[in-house]
N, C-alpha and C positions, 0 to 999 in steps of 0.2 A: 838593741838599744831602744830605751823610749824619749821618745822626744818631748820638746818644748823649744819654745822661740824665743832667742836675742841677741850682737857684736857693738862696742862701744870705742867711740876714737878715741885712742889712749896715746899720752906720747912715750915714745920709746926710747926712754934713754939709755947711756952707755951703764948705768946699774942694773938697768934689766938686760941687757945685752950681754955681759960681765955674768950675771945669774944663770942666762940660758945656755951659755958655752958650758957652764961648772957642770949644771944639770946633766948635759948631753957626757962630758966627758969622765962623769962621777957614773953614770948610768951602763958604760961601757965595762961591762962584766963578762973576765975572764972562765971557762968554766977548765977544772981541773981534773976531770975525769971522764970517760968516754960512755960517750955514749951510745824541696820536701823528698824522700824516699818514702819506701812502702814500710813497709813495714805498718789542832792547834792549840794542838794540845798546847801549843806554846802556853807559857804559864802563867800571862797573860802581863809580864813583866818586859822585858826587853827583848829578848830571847828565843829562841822556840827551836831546841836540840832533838838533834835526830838520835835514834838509839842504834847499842849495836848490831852490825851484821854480817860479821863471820867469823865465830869462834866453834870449838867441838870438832865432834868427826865430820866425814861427810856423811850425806843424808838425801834420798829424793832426788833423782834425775842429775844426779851427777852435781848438784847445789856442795858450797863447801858448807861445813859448821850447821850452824841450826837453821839456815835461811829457808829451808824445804819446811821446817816445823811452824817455822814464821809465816811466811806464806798463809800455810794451810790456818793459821789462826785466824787470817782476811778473808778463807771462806775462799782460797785462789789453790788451784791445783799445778801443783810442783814441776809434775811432766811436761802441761799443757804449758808453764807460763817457758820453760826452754825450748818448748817447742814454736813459739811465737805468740802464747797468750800476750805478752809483754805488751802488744798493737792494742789490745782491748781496752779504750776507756771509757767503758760505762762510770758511770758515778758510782754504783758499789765498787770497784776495782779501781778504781782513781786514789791510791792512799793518800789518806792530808794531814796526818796529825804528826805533830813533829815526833813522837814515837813509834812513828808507822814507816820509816824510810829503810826501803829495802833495796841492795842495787847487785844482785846475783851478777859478777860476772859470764857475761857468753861468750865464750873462744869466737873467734874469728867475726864477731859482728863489724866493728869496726874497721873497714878492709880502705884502701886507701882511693876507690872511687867513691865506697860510701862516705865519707869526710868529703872529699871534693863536691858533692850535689850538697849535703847540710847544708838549711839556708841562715839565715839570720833570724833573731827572734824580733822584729824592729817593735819597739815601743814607740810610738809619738805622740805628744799632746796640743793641743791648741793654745793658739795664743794669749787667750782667754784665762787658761789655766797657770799662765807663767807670770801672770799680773796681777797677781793674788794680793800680794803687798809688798807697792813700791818702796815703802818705808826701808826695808831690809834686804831690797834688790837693785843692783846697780842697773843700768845700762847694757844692752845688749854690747857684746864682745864681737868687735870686727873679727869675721870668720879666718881662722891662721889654716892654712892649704899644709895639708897631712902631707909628709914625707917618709918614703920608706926609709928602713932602718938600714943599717948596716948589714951587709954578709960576711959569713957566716953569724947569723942573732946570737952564736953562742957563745962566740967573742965579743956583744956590744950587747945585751940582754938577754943574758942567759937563762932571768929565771920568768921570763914571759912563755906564754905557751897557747895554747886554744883548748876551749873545752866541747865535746862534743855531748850533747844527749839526742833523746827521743821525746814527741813532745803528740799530740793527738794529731798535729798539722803535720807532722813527718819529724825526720831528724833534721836537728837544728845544733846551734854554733855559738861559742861567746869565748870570752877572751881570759886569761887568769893569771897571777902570779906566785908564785913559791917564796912564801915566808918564813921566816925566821920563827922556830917555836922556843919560847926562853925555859923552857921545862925538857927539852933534848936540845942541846944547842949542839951546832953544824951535823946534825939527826933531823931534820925538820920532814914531815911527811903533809905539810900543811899549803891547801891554796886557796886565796882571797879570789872571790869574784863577784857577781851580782847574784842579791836574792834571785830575782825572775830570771838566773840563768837554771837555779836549780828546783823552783816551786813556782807556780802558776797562782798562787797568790788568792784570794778570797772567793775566787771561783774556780779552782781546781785543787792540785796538789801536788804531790814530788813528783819530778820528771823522773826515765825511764835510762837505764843503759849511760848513768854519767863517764864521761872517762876525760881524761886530762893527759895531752901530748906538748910536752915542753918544745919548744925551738923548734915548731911545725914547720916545716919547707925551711930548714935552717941554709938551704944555701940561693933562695927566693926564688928557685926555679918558675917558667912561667907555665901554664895548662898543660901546653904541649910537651912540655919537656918534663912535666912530671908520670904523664903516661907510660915513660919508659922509665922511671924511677927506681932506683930500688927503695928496699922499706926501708930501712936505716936512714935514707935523704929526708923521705916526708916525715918520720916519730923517729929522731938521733937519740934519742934519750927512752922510745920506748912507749909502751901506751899505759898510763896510771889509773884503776880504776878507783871512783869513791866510794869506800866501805861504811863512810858517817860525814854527814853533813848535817847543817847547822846555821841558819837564817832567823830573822829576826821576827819577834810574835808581832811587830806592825805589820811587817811584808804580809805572814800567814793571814792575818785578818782583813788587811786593807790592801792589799797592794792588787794591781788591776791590768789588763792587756794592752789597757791604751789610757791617755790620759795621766795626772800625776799623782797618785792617790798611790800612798807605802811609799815614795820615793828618798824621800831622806832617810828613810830604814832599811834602803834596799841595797844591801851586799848579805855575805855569805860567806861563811870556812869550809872547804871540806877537808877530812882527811883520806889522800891516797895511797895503793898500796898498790906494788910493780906486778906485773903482770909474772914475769922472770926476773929472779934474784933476789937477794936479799938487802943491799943497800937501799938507804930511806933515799928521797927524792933530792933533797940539799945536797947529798953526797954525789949523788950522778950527775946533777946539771952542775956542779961546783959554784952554788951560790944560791942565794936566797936574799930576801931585804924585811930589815925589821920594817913594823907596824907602828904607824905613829897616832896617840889615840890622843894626843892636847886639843887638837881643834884648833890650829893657830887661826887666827882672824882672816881674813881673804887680804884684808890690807897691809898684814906684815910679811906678809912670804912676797918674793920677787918675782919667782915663777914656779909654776907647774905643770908637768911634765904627763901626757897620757899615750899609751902603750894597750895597741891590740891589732886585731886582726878583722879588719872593718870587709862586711861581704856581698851589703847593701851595694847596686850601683853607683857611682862606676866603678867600684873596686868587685876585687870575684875571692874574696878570703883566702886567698893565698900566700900575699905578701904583708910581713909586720907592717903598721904604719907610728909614726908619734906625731904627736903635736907637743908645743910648747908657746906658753902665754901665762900673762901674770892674770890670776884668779880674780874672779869680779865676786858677790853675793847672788843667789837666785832664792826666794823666799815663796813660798807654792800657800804657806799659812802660818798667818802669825804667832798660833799656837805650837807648829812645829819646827823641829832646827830648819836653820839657814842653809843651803846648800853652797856648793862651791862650782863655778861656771869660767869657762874658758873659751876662747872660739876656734873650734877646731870644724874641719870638714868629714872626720871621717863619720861611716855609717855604721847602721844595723851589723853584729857581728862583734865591735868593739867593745861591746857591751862586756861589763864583767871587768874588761882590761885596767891596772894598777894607773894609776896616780901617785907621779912621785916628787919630793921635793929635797933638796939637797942641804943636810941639817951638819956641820962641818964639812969632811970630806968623806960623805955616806949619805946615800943615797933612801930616802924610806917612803914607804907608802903610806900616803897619807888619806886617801879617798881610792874611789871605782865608778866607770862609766856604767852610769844609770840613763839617763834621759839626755834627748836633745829634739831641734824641730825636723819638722817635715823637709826643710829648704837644705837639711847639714851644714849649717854655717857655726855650732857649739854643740857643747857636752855640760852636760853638770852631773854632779858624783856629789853623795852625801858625807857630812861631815863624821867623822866616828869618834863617836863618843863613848861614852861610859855605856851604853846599849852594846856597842858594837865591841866592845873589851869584855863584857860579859860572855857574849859569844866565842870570843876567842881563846877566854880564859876558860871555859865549860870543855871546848876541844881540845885545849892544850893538854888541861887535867884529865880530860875522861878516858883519850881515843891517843893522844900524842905520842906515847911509848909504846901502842901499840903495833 
């Protein structure tokens, strides 16, 4: 997560109270089917799509489709990179261009100590940088104390999960949801998360070994008792790797390690594909949430609702957490959108995780934990607009049915 500073006395009336019940109890999704370590080109538009990476025979060290040819066009050898080149980031080997995202899956990397050490990717900014203009930022959000979710997550949010990559600082952690793609409907292969969970932003490039595990520790086992786990308890639905991802050309130019700079452009689609079997990801977790791309105002929604797996002290990224609070404005520059800010405690880790709000009796996501302070008293998530439907619409169309 990256941060910034602010909680504001708000009274809390029985409308918002009435709002936060619906939220919680709209948010409760049934699902119907079973389930550090060692190691822009954007087109200068909203946008900035990753291309494909795994069609064809296999090819090159056991790579499926053309990704061994792909590769080798980066000047990166095929063998070496299954062999663990992958750790190597020099700047020639660091791919950045939204055309350049390669993500080979590796059997067994993922194993379920490695996921337990993944740290958090924490972004924070100064206070400095959240006061940019008061004109278009409310008052800090008195901090709301993160509560774990229900057990089993995949009877109460089924389509939240945790996303794992590899990053120069080791393997790291962010949070993500399974949406609704309106071009395969209840087909969806598609997860919303944070730009900086998947690109490193104007100083680096695509992270390493993405994967995506729906309803991670779905019955919120604690450390110890997941040491004697089986696999099926920590990934019930299985491990999703990303074959095409797709963040936005703000993040790829400006978006930054610390500080708020790419922030209100900073989410992300990818599309995954199951490790084993042939069912898309909607069908396995039994649920998905559409994408809500109006932008309603901060001051006409009642509440909203955030969902992830915060890894940052004192939490240890194993159990879901939410917050819920009615959304204030956070404004980083006047020239850019308005973000949307809540006061939650969770950390570093929830990063990525959905924002949702209750639009009849349906639940959508409306935003993604992007930033918050040093102190974890909020979150703010950028608003998605027309940039951020671009993106969505480029993966639906391009990667969706695939």
């Amino acid at each position: 997560m990256r941060s910034i500073r602010a909680p504001f006395a708000r009274s809390r009336g029985r409308r918002v109270a009435l709002a936060v019940t619906g939220l919680a109890a709209t948010l409760a999704l049934t699902a119907t089917a079973c389930g550090p370590s060692d190691d822009k080109a954007s087109d200068k538009s909203d946008s900035g799509a990753a291309q494909e990476a795994d069609k064809g025979s296999d090819s090159g060290a056991g790579l499926p489709g053309d990704l061994a040819d792909r590769l080798k066009e980066h000047g990166i050898d095929p063998d070496k990179w299954k062999d663990g080149a992958w750790k190597n980031w020099d700047k020639d080997d660091w791919l950045r261009e939204a055309k350049d995202f390669v993500n080979p899956v590796i059997d067994g990397l993922w194993k379920p100590e490695r996921m337990q050490k993944a740290k958090d990717p924490n972004k924070t900014i100064a206070s400095k940088d959240a006061t940019a203009d008061q004109g278009a930022t409310d008052p800090d959000p008195s901090p709301v104390q993160a509560k774990p979710e229900k057990t089993p997550y995949h009877d109460n949010a089924a389509p939240v999960g945790k996303i794992f990559f590899d990053s120069p600082k080791g393997s790291m952690v962010c949070s993500g949801t399974v949406v609704k793609d309106p071009r395969n409907p209840g087909k969806s292969n598609l997860v919303w998360t944070a730009g900086h969970c998947v690109h490193a932003g104007s100083e680096g490039g695509w992270y390493r070994n993405i994967t995506f595990v729906p309803s991670y520790n779905d019955l919120g086992k604690s450390e110890a008792a997941l040491n004697n786990a089986a696999p099926q308890e920590i990934a019930p639905y299985g491990q999703w790797w990303a074959d095409w991802v797709s963040t936005s050309g703000e993040w790829i130019d400006q978006g930054a390690a610390s500080g708020g700079a790419g922030a209100p452009y900073d989410y992300a689609v990818m599309h995954v594909k199951p490790q084993e079997g042939t069912k898309s990801l909607e069908e396995t977790v039994g649920n998905a949430l559409e994408v809500d791309f109006s932008t309603p105002s901060a001051q006409s929604v009642a509440s909203m609702g955030a969902w992830g797996y915060p890894a940052a002290p004192p939490y240890n990224g194993l159990i879901m957490h939410k917050c819920i609070d009615k959304p204030g404005r956070l404004s980083l520059d006047p020239a850019k959108p308005t973000m949307y800010r809540i006061g939650c405690t969770m950390t570093g880790g929830s990063s990525g995780g959905g924002w949702f709000r209750v639009v009849g009796d349906k639940s959508q996501l409306v935003s993604n934990t992007s930033i918050g302070p040093a102190d974890n008293t909020w979150l703010a998530g950028p608003q998605l607009g027309s940039g951020a439907k671009q993106v969505f619409d480029m993966m639906s169309e391009k990667y969706g049915s695939q």
